[in-house]
N, C-alpha and C positions, 0 to 999 in steps of 0.2 A: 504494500500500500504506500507507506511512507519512504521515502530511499532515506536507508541508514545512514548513509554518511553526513547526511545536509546538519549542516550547524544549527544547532538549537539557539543560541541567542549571538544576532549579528549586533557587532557595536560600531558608532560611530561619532565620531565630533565630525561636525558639518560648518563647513562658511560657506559662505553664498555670495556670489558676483551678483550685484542685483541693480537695480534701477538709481542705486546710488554711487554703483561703480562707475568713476569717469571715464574711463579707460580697462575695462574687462583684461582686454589681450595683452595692455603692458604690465598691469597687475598680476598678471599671471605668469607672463615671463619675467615678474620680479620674484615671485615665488621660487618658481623654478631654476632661477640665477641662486638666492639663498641657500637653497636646500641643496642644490649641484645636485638637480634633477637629471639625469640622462636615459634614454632609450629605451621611451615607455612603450607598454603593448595598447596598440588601439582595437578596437571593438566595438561594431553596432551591436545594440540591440532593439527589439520592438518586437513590444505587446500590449496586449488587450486586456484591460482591466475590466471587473464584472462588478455586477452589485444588483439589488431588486429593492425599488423604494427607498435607497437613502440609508437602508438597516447596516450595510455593513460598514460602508462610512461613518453612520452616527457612535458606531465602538470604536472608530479611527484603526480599520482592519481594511486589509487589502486585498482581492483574490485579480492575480497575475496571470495570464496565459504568457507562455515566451513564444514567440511565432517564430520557432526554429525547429531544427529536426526532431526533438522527442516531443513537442511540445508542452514542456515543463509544466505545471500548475504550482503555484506559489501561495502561499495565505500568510501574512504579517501581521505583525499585530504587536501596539508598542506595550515597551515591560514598564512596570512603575518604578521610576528610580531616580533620589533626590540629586543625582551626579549630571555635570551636563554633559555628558556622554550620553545618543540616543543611542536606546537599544532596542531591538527589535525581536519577539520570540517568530524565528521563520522557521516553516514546515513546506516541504513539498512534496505532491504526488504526481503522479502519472496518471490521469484523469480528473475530469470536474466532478465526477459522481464520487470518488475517494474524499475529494479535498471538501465537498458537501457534509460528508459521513462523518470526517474530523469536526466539519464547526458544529454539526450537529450533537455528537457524541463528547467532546471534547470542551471544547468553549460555549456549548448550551445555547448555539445561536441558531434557531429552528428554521432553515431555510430551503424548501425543498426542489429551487431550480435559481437560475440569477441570468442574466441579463447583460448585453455588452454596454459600456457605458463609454468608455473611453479607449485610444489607440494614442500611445507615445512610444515613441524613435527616439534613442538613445545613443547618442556619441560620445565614448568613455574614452579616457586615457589614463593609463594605471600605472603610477610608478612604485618599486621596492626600495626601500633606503634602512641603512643602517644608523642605531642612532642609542646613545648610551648602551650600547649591550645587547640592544632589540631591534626587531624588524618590523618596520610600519609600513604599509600600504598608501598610498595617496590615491584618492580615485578624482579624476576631473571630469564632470559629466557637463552635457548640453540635450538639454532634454527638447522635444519639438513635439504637438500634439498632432496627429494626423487627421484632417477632418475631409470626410469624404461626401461628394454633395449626391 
């Protein structure tokens, strides 16, 4: 049902390039200057998020299709935690009717079918850096919604 190996709780610290950033692209290559970022891996992604009337949204839970060859199903859903690190408890299966059976059985979210809501394209760039001792991930996303007339 579940694939065993997916991470039980994904974490994250997040900044955000946003509408107050002057300059996105030189912010970024000033990051990247600092940290002596080099030779990230890039990656699309895009998928299909689900939901029926608002319910899974309103628990701030996600259900994911990945439109790639297994087609992943994904369900998130954030952990309570006063650090500001988010964290996320993420579950995946290989079907909508598994990843149904988990909110159902699981997170006691009674939903017996869901709906497409939304489609986002995802342009990552991911760098590995070494740093006191440890190994951090950087992920650099450009997210784009896809709307289809």
């Amino acid at each position: 049902m579940r694939k065993l190996l997916s991470p039980e709780i994904e974490q994250e610290k997040k900044y955000i390039f946003n509408d107050n950033s002057k300059d996105p692209l030189g912010e970024f290559k000033q990051v990247q200057g600092i940290l002596d970022l080099h030779d990230g891996s890039y990656k699309e992604n895009d998928g299909q998020y689900y939901d029926l009337l608002g319910i899974l949204n309103s628990e701030h839970i996600n259900l994911r299709q990945r439109n790639s060859e297994d087609m992943e199903w994904t369900l998130k859903r954030p952990v309570k935690d006063s650090s500001s690190i988010s964290k996320r408890d993420e579950k995946d299966f290989s079907s909508k009717e598994d990843a149904l059976e988990f909110l159902r059985c699981e997170w006691g979210i009674k939903l017996d079918d869901v709906e497409k809501e939304l489609r986002l394209k995802t342009k990552r760039v991911k760098y590995l850096f070494e740093c006191y001792g440890g190994f951090f991930e950087l992920v650099f996303d450009k997210t784009l919604p896809i709307v289809t007339v």
